[in-house]
C-alpha positions as CSV (number, residue, x, y, z in Angstrom):
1,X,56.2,158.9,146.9
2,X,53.1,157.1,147.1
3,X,51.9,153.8,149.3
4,X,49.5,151.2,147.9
5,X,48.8,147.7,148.6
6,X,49.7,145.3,146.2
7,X,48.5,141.4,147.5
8,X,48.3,142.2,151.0
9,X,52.4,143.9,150.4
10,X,52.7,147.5,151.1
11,X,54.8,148.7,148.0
12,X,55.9,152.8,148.2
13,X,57.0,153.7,144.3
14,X,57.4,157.3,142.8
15,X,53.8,158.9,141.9
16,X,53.4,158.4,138.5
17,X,54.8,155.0,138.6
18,X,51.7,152.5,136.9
19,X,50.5,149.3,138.6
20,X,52.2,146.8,136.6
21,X,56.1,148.6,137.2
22,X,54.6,149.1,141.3
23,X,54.2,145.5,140.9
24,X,57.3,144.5,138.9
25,X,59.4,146.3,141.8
26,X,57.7,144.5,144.5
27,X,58.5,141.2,143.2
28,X,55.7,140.7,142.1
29,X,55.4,139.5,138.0
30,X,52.2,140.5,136.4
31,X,52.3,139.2,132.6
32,X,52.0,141.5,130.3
33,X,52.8,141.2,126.1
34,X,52.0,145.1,124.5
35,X,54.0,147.1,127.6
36,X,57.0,148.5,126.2
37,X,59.4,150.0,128.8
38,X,59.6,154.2,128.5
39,X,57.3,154.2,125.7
40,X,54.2,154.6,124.9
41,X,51.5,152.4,126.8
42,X,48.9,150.9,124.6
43,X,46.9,148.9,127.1
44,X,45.6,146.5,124.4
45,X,46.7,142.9,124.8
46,X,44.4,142.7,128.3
47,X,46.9,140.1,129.7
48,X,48.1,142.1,132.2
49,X,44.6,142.8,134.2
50,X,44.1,143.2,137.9
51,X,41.7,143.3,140.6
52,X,41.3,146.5,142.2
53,X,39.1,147.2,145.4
54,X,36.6,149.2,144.5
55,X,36.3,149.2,140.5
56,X,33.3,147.2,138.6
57,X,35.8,145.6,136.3
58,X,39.3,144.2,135.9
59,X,41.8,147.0,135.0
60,X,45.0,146.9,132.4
61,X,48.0,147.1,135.0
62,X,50.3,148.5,132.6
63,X,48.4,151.8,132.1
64,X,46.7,152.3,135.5
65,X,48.8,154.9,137.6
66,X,49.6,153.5,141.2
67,X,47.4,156.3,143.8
68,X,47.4,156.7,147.3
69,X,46.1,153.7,149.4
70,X,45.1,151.9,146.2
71,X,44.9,148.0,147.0
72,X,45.3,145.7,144.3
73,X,45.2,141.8,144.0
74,X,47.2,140.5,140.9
75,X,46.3,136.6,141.2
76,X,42.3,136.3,142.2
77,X,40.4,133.2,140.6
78,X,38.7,136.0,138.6
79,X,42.2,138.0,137.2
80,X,43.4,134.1,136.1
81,X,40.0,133.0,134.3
82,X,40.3,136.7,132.6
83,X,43.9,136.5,131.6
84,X,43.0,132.4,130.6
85,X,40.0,133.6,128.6
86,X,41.8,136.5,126.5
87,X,45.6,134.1,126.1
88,X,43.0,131.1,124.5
89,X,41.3,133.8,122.4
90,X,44.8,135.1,121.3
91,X,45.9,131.4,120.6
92,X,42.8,130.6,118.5
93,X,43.9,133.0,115.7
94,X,48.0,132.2,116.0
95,X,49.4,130.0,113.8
96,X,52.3,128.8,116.0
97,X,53.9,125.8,114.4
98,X,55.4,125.3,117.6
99,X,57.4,122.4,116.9
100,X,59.7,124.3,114.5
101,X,59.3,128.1,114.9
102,X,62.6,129.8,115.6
103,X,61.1,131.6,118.3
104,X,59.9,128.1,120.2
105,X,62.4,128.3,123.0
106,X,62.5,132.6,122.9
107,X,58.6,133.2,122.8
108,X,57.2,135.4,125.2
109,X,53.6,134.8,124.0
110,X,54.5,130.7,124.5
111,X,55.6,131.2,127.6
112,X,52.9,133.6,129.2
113,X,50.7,130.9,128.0
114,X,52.4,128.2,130.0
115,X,53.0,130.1,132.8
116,X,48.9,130.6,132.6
117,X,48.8,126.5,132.4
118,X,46.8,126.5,129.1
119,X,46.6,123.2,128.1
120,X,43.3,123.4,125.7
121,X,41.6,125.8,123.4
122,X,38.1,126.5,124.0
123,X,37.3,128.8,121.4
124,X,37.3,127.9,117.4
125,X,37.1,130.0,114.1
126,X,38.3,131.6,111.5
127,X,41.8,132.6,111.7
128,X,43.6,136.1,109.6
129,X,44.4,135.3,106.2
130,X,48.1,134.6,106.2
131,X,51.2,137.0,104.5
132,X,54.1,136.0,103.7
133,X,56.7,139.0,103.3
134,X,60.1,138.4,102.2
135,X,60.7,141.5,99.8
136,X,63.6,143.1,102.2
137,X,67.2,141.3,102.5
138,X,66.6,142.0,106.8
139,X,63.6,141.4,107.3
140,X,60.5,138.2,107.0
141,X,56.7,139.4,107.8
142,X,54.2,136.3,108.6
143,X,51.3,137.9,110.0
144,X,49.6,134.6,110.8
145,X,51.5,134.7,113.8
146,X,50.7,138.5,114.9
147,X,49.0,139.1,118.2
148,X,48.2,142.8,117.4
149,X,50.3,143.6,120.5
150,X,51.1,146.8,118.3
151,X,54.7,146.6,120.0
152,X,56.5,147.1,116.6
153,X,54.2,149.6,115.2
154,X,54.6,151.2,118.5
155,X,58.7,151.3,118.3
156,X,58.4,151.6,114.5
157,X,56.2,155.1,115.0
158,X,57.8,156.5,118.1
159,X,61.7,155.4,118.7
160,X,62.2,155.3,115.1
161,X,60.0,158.2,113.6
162,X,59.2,155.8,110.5
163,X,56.0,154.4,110.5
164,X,57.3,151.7,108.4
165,X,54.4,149.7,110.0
166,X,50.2,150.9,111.3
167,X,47.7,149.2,112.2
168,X,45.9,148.5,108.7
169,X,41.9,147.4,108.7
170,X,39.5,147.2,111.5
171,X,38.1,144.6,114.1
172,X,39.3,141.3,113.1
173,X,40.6,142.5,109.9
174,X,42.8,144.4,111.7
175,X,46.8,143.8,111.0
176,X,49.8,145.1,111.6
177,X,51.5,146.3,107.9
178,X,53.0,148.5,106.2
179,X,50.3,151.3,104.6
180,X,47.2,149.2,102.2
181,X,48.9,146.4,103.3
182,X,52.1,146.6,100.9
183,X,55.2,144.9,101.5
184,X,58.0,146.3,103.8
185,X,60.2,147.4,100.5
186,X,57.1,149.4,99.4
187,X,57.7,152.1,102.1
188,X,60.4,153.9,104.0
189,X,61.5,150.7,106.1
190,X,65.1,151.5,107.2
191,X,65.5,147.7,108.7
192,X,66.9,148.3,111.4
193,X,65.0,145.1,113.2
194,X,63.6,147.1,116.1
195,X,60.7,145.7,115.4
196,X,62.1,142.3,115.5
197,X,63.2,142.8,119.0
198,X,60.1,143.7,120.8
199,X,57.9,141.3,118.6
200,X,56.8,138.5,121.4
201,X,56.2,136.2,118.8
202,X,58.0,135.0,115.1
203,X,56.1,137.7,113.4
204,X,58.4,139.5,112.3
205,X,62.0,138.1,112.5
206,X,65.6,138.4,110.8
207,X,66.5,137.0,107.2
208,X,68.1,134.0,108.5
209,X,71.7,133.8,107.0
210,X,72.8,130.5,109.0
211,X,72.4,127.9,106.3
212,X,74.6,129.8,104.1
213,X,76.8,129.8,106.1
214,X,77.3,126.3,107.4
215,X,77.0,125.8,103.4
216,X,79.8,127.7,102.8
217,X,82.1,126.3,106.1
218,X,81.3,123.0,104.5
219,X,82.7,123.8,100.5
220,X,86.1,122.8,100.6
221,X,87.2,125.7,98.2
222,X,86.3,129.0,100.2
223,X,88.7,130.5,102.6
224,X,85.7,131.7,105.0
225,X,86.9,134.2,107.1
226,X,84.6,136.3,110.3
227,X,84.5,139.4,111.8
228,X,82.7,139.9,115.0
229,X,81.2,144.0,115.8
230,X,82.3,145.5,119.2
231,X,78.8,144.9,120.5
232,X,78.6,141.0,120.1
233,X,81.3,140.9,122.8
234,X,79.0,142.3,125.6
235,X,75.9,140.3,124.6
236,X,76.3,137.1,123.2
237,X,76.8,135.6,126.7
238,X,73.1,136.3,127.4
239,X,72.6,133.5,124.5
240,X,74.0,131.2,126.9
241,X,72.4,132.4,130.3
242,X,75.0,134.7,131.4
243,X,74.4,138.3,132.5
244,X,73.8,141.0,130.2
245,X,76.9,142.6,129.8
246,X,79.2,139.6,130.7
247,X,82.4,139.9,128.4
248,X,82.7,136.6,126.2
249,X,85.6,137.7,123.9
250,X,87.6,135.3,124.2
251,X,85.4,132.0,124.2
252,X,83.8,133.7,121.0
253,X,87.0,133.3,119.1
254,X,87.5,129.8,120.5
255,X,83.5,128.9,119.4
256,X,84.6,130.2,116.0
257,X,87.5,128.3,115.6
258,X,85.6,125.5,116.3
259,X,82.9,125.7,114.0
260,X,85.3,126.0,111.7
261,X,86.2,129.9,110.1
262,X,89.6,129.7,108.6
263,X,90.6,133.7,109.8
264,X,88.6,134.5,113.2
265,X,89.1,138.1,113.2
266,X,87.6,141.4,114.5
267,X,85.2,144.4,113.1
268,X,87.3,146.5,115.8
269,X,89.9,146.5,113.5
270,X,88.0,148.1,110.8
271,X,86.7,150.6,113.2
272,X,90.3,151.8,113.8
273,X,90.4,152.2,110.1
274,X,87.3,154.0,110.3
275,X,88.2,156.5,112.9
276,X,91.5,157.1,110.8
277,X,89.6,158.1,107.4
278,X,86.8,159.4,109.1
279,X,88.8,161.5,111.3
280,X,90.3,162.9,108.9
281,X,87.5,163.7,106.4
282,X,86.4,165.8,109.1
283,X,89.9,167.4,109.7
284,X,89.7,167.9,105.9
285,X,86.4,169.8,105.7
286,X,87.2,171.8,108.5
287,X,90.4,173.4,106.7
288,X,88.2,174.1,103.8
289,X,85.6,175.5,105.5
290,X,87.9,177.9,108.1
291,X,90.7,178.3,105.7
292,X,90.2,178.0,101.9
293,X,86.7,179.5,102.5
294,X,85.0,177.0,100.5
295,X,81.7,176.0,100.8
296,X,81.6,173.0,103.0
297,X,79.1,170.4,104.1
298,X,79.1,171.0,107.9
299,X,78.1,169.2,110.0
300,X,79.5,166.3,109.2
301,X,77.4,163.0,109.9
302,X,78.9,159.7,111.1
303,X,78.0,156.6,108.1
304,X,78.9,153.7,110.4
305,X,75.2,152.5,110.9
306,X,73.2,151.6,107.8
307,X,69.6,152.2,109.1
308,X,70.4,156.2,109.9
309,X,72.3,156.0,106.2
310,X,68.6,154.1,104.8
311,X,66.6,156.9,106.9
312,X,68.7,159.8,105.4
313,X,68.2,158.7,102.1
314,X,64.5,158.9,102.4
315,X,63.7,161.3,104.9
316,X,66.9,163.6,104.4
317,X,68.3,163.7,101.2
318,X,69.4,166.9,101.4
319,X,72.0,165.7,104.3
320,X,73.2,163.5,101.9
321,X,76.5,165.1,101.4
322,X,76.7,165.8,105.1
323,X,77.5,162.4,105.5
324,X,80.8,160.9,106.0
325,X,81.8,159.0,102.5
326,X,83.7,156.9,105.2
327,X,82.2,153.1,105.0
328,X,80.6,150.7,107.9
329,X,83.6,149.2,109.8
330,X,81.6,145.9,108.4
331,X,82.3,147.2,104.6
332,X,85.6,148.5,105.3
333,X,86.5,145.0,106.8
334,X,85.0,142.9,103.9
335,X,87.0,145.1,101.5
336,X,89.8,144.9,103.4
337,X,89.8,141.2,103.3
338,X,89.1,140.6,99.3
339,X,92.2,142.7,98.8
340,X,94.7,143.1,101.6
341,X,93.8,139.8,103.4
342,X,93.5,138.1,100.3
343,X,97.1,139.3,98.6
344,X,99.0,138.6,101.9
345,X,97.6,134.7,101.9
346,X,98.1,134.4,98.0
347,X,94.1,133.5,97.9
348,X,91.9,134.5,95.0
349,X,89.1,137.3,96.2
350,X,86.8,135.4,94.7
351,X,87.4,132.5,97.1
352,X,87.5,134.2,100.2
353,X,84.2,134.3,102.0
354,X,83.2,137.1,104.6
355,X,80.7,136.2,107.1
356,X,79.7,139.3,109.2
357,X,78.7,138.6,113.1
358,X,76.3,141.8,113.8
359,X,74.5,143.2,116.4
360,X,71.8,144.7,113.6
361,X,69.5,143.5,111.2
362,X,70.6,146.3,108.5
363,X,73.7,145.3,108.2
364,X,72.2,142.7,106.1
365,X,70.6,144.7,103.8
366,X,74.2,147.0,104.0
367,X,76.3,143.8,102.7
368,X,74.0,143.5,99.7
369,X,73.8,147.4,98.6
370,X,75.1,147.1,95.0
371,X,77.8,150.2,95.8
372,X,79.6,147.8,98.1
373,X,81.8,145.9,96.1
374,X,85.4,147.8,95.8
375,X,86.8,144.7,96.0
376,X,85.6,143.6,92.4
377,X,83.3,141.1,94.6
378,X,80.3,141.7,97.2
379,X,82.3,142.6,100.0
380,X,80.0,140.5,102.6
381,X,79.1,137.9,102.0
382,X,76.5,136.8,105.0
383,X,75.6,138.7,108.4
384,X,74.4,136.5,111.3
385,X,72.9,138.6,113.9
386,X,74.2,138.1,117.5
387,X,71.5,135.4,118.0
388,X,72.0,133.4,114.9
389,X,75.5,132.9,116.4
390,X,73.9,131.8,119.3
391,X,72.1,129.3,117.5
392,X,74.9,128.2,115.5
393,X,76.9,127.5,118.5
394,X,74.0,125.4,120.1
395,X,73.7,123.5,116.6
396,X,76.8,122.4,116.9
397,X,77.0,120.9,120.5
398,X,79.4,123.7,121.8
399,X,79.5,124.2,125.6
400,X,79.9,127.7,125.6
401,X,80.4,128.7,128.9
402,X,83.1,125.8,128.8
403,X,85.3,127.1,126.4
404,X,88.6,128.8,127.2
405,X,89.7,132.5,126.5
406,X,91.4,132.5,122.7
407,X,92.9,135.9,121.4
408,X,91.5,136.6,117.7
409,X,93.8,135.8,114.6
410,X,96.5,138.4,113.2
411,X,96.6,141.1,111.6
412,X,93.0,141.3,111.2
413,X,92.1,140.4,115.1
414,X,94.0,143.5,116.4
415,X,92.6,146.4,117.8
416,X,92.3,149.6,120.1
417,X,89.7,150.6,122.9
418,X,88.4,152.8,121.1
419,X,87.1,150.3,118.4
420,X,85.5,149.0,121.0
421,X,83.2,152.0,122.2
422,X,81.9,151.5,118.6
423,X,79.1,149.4,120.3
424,X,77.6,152.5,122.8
425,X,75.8,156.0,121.9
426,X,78.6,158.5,121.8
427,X,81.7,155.7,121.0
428,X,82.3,156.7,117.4
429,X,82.5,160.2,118.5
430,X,84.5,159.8,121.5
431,X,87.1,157.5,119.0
432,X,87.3,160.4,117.0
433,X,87.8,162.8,119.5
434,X,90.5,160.7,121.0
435,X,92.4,160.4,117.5
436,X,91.7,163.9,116.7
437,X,92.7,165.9,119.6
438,X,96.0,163.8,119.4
439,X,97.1,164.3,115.6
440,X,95.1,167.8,115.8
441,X,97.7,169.1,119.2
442,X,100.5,166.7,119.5
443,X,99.3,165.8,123.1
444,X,97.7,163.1,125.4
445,X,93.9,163.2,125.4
446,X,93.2,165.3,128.0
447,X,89.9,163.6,129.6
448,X,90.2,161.3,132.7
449,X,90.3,157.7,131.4
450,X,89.6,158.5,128.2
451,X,85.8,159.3,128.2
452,X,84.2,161.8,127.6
453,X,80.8,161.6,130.3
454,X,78.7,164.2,127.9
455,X,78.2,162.2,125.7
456,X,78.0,158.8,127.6
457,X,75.2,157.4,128.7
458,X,70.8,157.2,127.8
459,X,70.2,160.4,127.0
460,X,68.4,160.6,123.6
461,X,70.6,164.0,122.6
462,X,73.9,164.4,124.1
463,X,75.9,167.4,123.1
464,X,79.8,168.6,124.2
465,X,82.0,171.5,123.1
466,X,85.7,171.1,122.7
467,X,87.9,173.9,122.4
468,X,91.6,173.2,121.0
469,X,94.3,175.2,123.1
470,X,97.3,175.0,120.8
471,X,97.9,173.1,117.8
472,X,100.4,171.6,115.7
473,X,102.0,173.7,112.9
474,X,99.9,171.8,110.2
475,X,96.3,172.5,111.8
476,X,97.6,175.6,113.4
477,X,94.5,177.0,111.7
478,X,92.2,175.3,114.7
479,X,93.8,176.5,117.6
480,X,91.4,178.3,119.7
481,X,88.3,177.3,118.1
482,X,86.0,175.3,119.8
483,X,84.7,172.3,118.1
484,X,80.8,171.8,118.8
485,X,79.6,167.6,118.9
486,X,76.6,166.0,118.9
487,X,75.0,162.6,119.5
488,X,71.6,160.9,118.8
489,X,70.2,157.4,119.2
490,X,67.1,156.5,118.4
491,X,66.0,158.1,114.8
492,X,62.9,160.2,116.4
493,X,65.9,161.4,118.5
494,X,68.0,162.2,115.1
495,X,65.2,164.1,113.8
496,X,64.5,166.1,116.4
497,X,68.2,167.1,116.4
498,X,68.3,167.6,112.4
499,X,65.4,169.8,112.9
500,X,67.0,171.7,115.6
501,X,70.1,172.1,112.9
502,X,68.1,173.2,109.9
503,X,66.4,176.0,111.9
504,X,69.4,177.1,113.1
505,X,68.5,176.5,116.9
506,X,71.7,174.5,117.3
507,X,75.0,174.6,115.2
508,X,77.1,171.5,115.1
509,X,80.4,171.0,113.6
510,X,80.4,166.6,113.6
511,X,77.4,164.6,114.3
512,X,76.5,160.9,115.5
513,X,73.7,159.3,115.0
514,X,72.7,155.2,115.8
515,X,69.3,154.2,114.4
516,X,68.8,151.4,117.9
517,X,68.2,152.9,121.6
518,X,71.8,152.5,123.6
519,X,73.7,152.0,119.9
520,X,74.9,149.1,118.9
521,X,74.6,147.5,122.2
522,X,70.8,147.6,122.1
523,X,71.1,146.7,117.8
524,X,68.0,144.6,116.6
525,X,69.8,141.3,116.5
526,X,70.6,141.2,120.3
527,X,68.9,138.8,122.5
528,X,66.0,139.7,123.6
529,X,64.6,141.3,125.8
530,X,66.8,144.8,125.6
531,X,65.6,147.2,128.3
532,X,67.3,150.2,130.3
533,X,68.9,148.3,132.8
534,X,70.2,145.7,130.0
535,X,71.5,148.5,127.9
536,X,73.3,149.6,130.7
537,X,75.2,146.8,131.8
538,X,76.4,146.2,128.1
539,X,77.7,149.4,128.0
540,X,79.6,149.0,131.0
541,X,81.1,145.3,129.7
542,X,81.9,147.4,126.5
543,X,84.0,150.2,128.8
544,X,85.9,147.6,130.5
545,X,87.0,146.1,127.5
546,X,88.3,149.3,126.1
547,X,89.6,150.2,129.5
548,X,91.5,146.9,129.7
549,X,93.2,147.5,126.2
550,X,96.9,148.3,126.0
551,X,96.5,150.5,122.8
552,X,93.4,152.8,123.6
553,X,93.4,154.6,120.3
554,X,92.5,153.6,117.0
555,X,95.7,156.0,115.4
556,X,98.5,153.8,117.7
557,X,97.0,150.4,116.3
558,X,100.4,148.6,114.8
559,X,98.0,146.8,112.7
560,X,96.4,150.0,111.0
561,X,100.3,151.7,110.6
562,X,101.3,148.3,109.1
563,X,97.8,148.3,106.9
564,X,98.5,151.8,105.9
565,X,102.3,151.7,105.4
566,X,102.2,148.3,103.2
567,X,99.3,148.7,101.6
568,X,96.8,151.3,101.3
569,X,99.4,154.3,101.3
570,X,97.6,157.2,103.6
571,X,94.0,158.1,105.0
572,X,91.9,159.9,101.8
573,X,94.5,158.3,99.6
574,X,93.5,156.9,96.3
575,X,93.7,153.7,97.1
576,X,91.5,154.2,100.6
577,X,89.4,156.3,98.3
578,X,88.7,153.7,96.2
579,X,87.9,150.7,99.0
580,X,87.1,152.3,101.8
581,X,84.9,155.2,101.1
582,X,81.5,155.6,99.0
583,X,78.1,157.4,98.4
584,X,74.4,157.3,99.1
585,X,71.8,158.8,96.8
586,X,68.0,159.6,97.5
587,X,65.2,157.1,97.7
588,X,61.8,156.8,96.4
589,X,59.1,155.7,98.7
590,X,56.5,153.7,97.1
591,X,53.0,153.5,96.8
């Protein structure tokens, strides 16, 4: 531990700690709008400079270590005039449109320039050329209102291993792009809107799907149903300023209703279905591989989120029939509800709409992928990320926090605990393992409240190894072997792991990966701003919904037996083979 001085407060942080977190856990806010928590520290936006005693000239806070006895003072007349002078030079080159960018009331750059009481530009010029890209179905590019604050080519480069986007030109030129300046479809841009999330400005933001869908509440003849991901439930409060974390379930069905879905129903219940056919794809593979002695593709990878499906496809094409042929819980719902949902209400599949509420930005470039359309129809329709529902509940005068606790419609609105995990690192394994371990030995799960703590938590790699003791007489073949498990989030995390697979370092038999730090629960359509400590506390709202569930598996849903027994026939069946499962083939990257 070291001591420093931080405006005339002694503050005592961890060596290593840098001035602007010394500061931060003193109370003490220094702005800042290229730091990026755990990441790498770029120290270019100049916003967040100090005075230390001592040094010639003003020092970036956020990558000057905190030393022994250092005294700093964060608020001189000389810091303000040098974080005034470099916000006004900043604003000279934005175009903002204020008045009507999305990000007006969510702009960090907005408000570390009111905060700064900017009330003038001194400084005129020439501003970037403006781009407009729209070439992806997730993302919109308009680099007339970049900073350079390099956060998106920092998380694009080094959470996500991509380099969908680099710093292109010099100087003024300078701009943040995809390589010579190509549009985002040119390259190997998975989508998963990471970028979107730590851009302080409108830069880069999601394909806006919300005037489709008040179009299509307001036409009369669609039947426009929703589902709503496991991770929406633990962060959509934060819309509304409640904490991170705070459960909302239930006034999320009743702010549905009232905007006017006909079905308000639940992605959870397609992640039972998941578990169910991915389960037992793996079950499958296993008795080919240790019995049958065929050649089997092992490890098997989890296919639930469509940026690590996108990122295999270009990076790892070799994985591809690693992966589970097991659909999104988004797909499987949408098909699900052209069909099944459809039939049962005597409605035309044509007529029923599917409108997707999602934590992630890929899942709307997952809706449109031409493979998804078992149903004879494009299976999704529209995917609002968790803050378009935010501002659809706002646009239509709902007090949120007002609203009391509905349940979500039937059959399509029921659902296990372990759907609900979907939204944390190391939920869609610990589902399966749950469903598995039960159909696989005929007894109780054997962990203490149902988790597995290897594989919970931040970690970038988690890894557990579950040995079966006895076995029922139809997988009697896997009793006594020991069943090795993996998880990544993160893609530069996934690749590390792959790596550590190809070269044999490390043998896996089943294998997670989620493209967004946390999972789902830190997805690139959250609110802002997702940190640690925000990841956390969604992942606790997300166990205590699943702990609070009477049925805690996704096998013991009625709904799924029902689903199965009425309609679909059995997991791997032809009739789940044909809605509910698919394939992924290699893609090109441009130049």
């Amino acid at each position: 531990m070291i001591t420093l001085t931080i405006d005339q407060s002694e503050v005592v942080v961890p060596e290593g700690t840098s001035v602007l977190n010394a500061a931060r856990q003193a109370g003490i806010r220094i702005p800042s709008l290229c730091y990026l928590e755990g990441v790498h520290v770029v120290g270019g936006c100049r916003v967040c400079l100090v005075e230390v005693e001592g040094a010639k000239a003003l020092q970036a806070s956020c990558s000057m270590p905190a030393s022994e006895g250092l005294k700093i003072r964060t608020s001189t007349p000389k810091v303000r005039a040098a974080r005034r002078t470099v916000m006004e030079l900043l604003l000279s080159d934005h175009e903002g449109d204020c008045q009507t960018c999305g990000r007006s009331t969510d702009c960090e750059f907005l408000a570390v320039a009111r905060d700064l009481d900017i009330r003038e530009l001194h400084f005129t010029g020439a501003k970037h050329h403006q781009i407009i890209d729209q070439s992806t179905p997730a993302l919109d590019r308009d680099s007339a209102k970049c900073i350079m604050c390099r956060r998106c080519i920092t998380v694009c480069s080094e959470i996500q291993a991509t380099g969908a986007l680099w710093a292109q030109d010099r100087g003024f030129e300078c701009v943040a792009a995809p390589a010579f300046g190509q549009n985002l479809d040119r390259v190997a841009c998975v989508q998963c809107g990471q970028c979107v999330a730590v851009c302080p400005t409108a830069a880069i933001t999601e394909r806006d799907h919300i005037e489709r869908v008040w179009e299509a509440l307001g036409d009369p003849t669609k039947h426009v149903v929703v589902q709503t991901a496991p991770a929406i439930r633990a962060g959509l409060g934060e819309c509304f300023g409640l904490p991170p974390g705070t459960r909302v379930t239930g006034k999320m069905a009743a702010a549905l209703r009232r905007l006017g879905f006909d079905g308000v129903f639940d992605t959870n219940f397609a992640a039972d279905l998941t578990i169910l056919e991915e389960g037992s794809e793996l079950l499958m593979r296993l008795k080919d591989a240790l019995v049958d002695q065929k050649p089997v593709a092992l490890p098997q990878y989890t296919s639930c989120c469509p940026g690590w499906i996108k990122f295999a496809e270009y990076f790892h094409p070799d994985l591809l029939p690693n992966l589970s042929t097991a659909k999104s819980p988004q797909q499987m719902f949408g098909a699900m509800a052209k069909t099944y949902y459809a039939q049962s209400m005597n409605l035309r599949p044509e007529d029923v709409y599917v409108v997707s509420v999602m934590p992630c930005t890929a899942k709307k470039f997952e809706a449109q992928r031409p493979e998804m359309n078992a149903s004879g129809f494009q299976d999704v329709d529209a995917v609002l990320t968790t803050r378009e529902l935010g501002r659809m509940i706002t646009q239509s005068g709902l007090d949120f926090t007002a609203l009391p606790e509905e349940a979500m419609d039937q059959p399509m609105g029921m659902s296990s605990g372990a759907a609900d995990i979907f939204a944390n690192t190391g939920g869609v394994m610990e589902a399966a393992l749950r469903t598995v371990w039960c159909l696989v030995t005929g007894q109780p799960f054997p962990f203490e409240q149902l988790h597995v703590a290897p594989i919970e938590g931040l970690d970038g790699v988690k890894e557990v190894s579950i040995t079966i003791p006895s076995a029922v007489p139809e997988w009697a073949f896997l009793e006594g072997q020991t069943l090795k498990l993996a998880v990544a989030h993160g893609l530069a995390n996934a690749e590390r792991l792959i790596q550590q697979v190809q070269s044999g370092e490390k043998a896996y038999h089943f294998i997670e990966v989620m493209t967004c730090p946390g999972g789902c629960i830190g997805g690139g359509g959250q609110p802002r701003f997702t940190t640690n400590e925000v990841r956390r506390e969604r992942m606790k709202g997300i166990f205590a919904e699943d702990e609070g569930k009477a049925v805690r598996m996704s096998h013991e849903n009625p709904a799924i037996a029902a689903l199965y027994r009425d309609f679909l026939g059995a997991p791997l069946g032809e009739q789940s083979h044909h809605l509910l499962h698919t394939h992924y083939q290699a893609r090109a990257i441009h130049h």
